[in-house]
N, C-alpha and C positions, 0 to 999 in steps of 0.2 A: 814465766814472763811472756810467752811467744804462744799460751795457750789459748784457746779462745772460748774455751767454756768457764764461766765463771764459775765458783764453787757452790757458793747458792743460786742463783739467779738462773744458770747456765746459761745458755748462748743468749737469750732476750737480757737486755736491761727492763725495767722496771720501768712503768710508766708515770709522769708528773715527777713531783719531788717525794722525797722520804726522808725528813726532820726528826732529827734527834736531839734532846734539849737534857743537860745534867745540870742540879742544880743542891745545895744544900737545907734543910729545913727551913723555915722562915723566911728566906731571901728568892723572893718571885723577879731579881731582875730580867728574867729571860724571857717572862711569857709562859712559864712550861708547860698550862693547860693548852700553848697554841699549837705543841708540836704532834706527829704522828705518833714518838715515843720517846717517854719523858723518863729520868732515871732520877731519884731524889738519894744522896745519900745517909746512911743511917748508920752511925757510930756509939761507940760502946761507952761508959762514963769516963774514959779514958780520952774518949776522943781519936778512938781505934775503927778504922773500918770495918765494917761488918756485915752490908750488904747494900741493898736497894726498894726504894719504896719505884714501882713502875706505874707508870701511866700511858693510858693509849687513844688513838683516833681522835687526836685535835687536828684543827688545820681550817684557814682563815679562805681558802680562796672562793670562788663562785663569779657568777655571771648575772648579769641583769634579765630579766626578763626568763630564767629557766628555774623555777621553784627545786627543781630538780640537784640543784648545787646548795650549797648554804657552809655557813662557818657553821665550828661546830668546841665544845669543848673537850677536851680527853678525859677519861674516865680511869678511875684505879683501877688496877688490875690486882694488884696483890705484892708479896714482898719475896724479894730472891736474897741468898747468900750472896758474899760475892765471889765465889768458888765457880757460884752456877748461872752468873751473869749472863757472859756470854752465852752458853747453850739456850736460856730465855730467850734473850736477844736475835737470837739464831732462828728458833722458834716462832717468831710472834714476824717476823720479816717472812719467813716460809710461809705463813700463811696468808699473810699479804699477797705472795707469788701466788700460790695456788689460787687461791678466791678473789682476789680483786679485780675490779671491772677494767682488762687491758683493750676492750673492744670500743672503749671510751674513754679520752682522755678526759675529760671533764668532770667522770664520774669513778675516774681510779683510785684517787687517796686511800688510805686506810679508815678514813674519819666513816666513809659510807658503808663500810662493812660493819664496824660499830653500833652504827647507826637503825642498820638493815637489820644486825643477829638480836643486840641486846650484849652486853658485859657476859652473863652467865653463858651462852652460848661461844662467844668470844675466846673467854679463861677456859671452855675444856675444849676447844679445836686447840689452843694452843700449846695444853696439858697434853695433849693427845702425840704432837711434837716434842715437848719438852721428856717426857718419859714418866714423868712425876706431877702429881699435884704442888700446885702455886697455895704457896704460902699468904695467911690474910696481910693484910694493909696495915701498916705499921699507925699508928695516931701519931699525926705532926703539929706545932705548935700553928699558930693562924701567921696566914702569906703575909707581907711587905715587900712594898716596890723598893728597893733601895739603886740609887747611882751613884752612890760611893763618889762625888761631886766634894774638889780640896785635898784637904795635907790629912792622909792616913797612914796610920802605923801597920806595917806591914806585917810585923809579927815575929820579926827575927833582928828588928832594932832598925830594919831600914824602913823609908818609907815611901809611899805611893802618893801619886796625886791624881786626881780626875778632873779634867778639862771638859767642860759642857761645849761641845759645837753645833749651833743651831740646826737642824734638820741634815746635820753631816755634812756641813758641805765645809771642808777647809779650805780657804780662800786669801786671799788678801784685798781689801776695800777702806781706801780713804785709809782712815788712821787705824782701822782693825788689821794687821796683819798676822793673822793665826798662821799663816801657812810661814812665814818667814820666822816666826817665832819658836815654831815645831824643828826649823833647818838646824838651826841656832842652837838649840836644848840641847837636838840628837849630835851634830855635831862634835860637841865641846864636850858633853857629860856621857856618851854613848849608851844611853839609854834603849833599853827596849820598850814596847809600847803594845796596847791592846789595844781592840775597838770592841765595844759594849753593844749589846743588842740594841739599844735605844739611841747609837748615833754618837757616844760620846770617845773620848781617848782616854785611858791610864796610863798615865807613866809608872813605871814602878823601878825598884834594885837603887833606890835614892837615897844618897849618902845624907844623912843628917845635917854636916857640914854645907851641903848645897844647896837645901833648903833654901836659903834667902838670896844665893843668885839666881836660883830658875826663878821664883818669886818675880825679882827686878825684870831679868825678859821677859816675863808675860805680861807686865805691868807696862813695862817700856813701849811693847806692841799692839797695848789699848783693849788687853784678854781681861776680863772680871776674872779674879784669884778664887774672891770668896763666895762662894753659891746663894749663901744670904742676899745677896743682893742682885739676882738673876730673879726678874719676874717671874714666879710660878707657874702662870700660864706658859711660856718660854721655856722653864724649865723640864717639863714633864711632856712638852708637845713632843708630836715626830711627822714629818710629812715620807712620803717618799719621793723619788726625783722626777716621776713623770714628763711634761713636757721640758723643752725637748730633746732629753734622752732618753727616754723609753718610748721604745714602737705601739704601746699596748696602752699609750695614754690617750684617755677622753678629754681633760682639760686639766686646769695646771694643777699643783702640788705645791711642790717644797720653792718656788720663786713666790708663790700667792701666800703662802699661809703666816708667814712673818707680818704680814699686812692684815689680816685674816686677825691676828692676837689682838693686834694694836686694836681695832676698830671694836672685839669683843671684851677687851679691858676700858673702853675708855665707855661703852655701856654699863660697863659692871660699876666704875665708878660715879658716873652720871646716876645710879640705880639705889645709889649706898651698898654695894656688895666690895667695895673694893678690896677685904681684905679674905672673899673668896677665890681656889685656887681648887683644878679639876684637869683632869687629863684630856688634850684636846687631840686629836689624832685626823690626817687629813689623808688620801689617798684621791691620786689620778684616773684611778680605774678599779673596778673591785674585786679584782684581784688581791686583794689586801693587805698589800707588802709593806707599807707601815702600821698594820694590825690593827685598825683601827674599829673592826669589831668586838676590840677589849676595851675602849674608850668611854669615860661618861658622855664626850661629846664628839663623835665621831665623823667625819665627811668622807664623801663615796662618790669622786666623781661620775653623772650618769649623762653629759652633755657640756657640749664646750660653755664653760661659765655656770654652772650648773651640777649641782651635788645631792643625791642622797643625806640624808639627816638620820643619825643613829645617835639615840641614848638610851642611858642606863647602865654602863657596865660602871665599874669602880676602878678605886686610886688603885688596889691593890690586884688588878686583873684575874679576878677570881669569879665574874660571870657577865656573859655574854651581853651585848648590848643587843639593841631592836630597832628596825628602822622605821623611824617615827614619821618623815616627811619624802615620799618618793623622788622628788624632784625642787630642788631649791633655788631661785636664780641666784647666784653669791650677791649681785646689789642687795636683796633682799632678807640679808644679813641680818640687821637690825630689828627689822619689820617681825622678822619669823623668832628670834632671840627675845626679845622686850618682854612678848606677856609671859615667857617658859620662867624667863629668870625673875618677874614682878611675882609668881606665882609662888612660886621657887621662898625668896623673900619673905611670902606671905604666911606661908604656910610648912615652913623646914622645922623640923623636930628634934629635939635631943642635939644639937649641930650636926645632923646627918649631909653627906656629901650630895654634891648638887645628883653624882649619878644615883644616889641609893633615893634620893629624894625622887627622883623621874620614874626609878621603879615601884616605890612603894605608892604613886599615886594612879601612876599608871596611864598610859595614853591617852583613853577618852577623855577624862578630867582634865590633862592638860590640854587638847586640841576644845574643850568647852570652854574653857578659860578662856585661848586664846582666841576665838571666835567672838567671844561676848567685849572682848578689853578692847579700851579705850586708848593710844598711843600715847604717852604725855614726855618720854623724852629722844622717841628716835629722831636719828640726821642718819639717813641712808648716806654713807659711801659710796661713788660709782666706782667699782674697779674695772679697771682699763684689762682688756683680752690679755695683754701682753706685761705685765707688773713690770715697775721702775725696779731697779736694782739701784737702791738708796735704803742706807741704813736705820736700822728704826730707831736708834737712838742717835739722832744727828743735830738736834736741839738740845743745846748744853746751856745750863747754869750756874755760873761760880760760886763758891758759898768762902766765909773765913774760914781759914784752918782750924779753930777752936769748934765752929760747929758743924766742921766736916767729923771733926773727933767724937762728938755728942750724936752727932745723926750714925756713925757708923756702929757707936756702944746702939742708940735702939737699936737699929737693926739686927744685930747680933741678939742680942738679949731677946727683942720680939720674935726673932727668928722671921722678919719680913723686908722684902727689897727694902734699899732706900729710896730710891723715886716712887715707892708707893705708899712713904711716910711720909714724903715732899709732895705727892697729888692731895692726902687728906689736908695735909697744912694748907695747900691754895684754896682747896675748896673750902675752908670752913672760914679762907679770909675773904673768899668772892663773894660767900654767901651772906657776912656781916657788910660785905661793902652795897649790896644790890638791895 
């Protein structure tokens, strides 16, 4: 306790951060290609532990203007027991110490070593540590994002719930009070609780029987229960908190970007896309702490009112996005979105996702499109420096009970919000009335 040499490390700490991300086969809700080293478990038909698929030198952060930083993906490394976990583990941070650039914090992560050696060079410095050759790469089924969002079974008869909180931020506003809702739950049901990589809450250790009182609180306190009915774009965003609590912020984040959805949903809709749905990911600086160089639609603050534009990465955060537009003024939202998503529209294949769709056509093609196109449905939005703190869903309309019953079976069945079954139903009566 009172020593001061650390065991690995010894007297220096480690420069930057050092991310460690555990995840099981198929379930990418972490990110794991974002971390410095990533642990996949791998279990026997039993569903017995058995060891580790490892990944290494991910890591999202970087700087404007220095080519010299970049995100970066993590790469396999190979497969450990789990006998010999730790001594890998052990290994692969030793070499981080010895070789990583601590004469520069900008350019310390592990991602740069990776980056600089090559994998094969990598896996035998670290073999070289470990005492033993690294076992091959285990084959894993293909990633999904999942946010376990609702009533899940938890496995042992009890069950979990997932709470979607817009861009994390628990609060109480007008008739949403999530934060009093939360007191209430924890309170009365003495619930323990997680937070998700992506911003959201699980309740879990939930008695069956309770089920339909924590229901009614969340209900009572104006929380959507059921995820179906949480816009997609909403659902899958993440900002992070930027101005003004972060010292490191260029312009806003997680107050703009609830504004930010609206203004790109009500394009998608005006466009006929409304029943597309894409990971939008918004960041005050790029530093990229809501990760949003895994985004199909990414934003990178680089000036007050003003963002970086990155696409192409995917729903299921499985490859890197590119920065498509250096500098975007956010008015010009509309302006610079229209011809991407007209083209988008025009030319999507097989129902490929709007990010696979930016990659497989590729930048030039979309920046000639959007050069030659013709406007026919923007209304730029001016956003204000300083965004309203006003709810996005503050315009309500009553429906009868029988067809709040019928609009909530679609929903459910289509697997899509219900105000986004109630924008096509207007549109398609505005469109007979005009």
């Amino acid at each position: 306790k009172n020593d001061p040499i650390e065991p690995i490390y010894g007297q220096h700490y480690m420069p930057r951060k050092f991310k460690i991300g555990v995840t099981v086969p198929g379930d990418n809700s972490i990110d794991i290609y974002t971390n410095d080293l990533g642990l996949v478990v791998i279990t026997d038909a039993n569903g017995q532990l058995q060891g580790f698929n490892i990944l290494a030198g991910g890591g999202l952060g970087r700087t404007h203007n220095k080519e010299e930083t970049f995100p970066r993906m993590a790469d396999p490394i190979g497969y450990v027991d789990k006998e010999d976990v730790y001594d890998l583990v052990k290994a692969i941070v030793a070499t981080q110490r010895d070789y990583g650039d601590r004469g520069d914090r900008r350019h310390a992560r592990m991602k740069y070593i990776l980056e600089e050696w090559g994998v094969e060079k990598f896996r035998s410095t670290v073999e070289s540590y470990f005492g033993q050759k690294i076992a091959p790469y285990q084959p894993l089924p293909d990633w999904e994002y999942q946010d376990f969002l609702g009533w899940n079974e938890q496995g042992d008869g009890k069950l979990f719930f997932g709470l979607s909180v817009e861009n994390g931020r628990v609060k109480n506003e007008g008739s949403f009070q999530l934060k009093t809702a939360l007191k209430v739950i924890i309170e009365r049901f003495q619930l323990p609780m997680r937070l998700t990589a992506n911003h959201n809450i699980i309740l879990y250790e939930i008695e069956p029987q309770d089920q339909q009182a924590i229901e009614a609180i969340l209900k009572e306190h104006g929380i959507i229960t059921n995820p179906a009915e949480i816009d997609p774009l909403t659902r899958y965003a993440m900002a992070c908190p930027a101005w003004p609590t972060c010292g490191l912020a260029i312009t806003e984040s997680e107050r703009i970007l609830p504004s930010v959805i609206e203004r790109i949903r009500t394009l998608l809709n005006r466009l006929g896309l409304s029943k597309e749905e894409f990971v939008i990911r918004m960041t005050g600086c790029p530093n990229g702490c809501a990760r949003p160089y895994m985004a199909e639609l990414g934003f990178v603050g680089s000036a007050p009112n003003s963002y970086q534009l990155w696409l192409g990465g995917t729903a299921d955060q499985t490859r890197l996005a590119r920065p498509y537009l250096d500098k975007m003024a956010i008015d010009d939202l509309e302006k610079v979105l229209e011809p991407i998503f007209v083209y988008f529209q025009q030319d999507q294949q097989n129902n490929e996702t709007f990010g696979e769709f930016c990659h497989r056509v590729n930048f030039p093609a979309l920046q000639a499109f959007s050069a030659t196109y013709t406007p026919k449905m923007t209304e730029t939005t001016t956003t204000e420096s300083k965004p309203k703190r006003v709810r996005k869903n503050q315009n309500r309309v009553s429906v009868p009970d029988d067809m709040f019953v019928r609009l909530k079976e679609a929903s459910e069945t289509e697997k899509r919000p219900m105000n986004q079954i109630i924008n096509e139903a207007l549109e398609a009566y505005f469109s007979q009335k005009s």
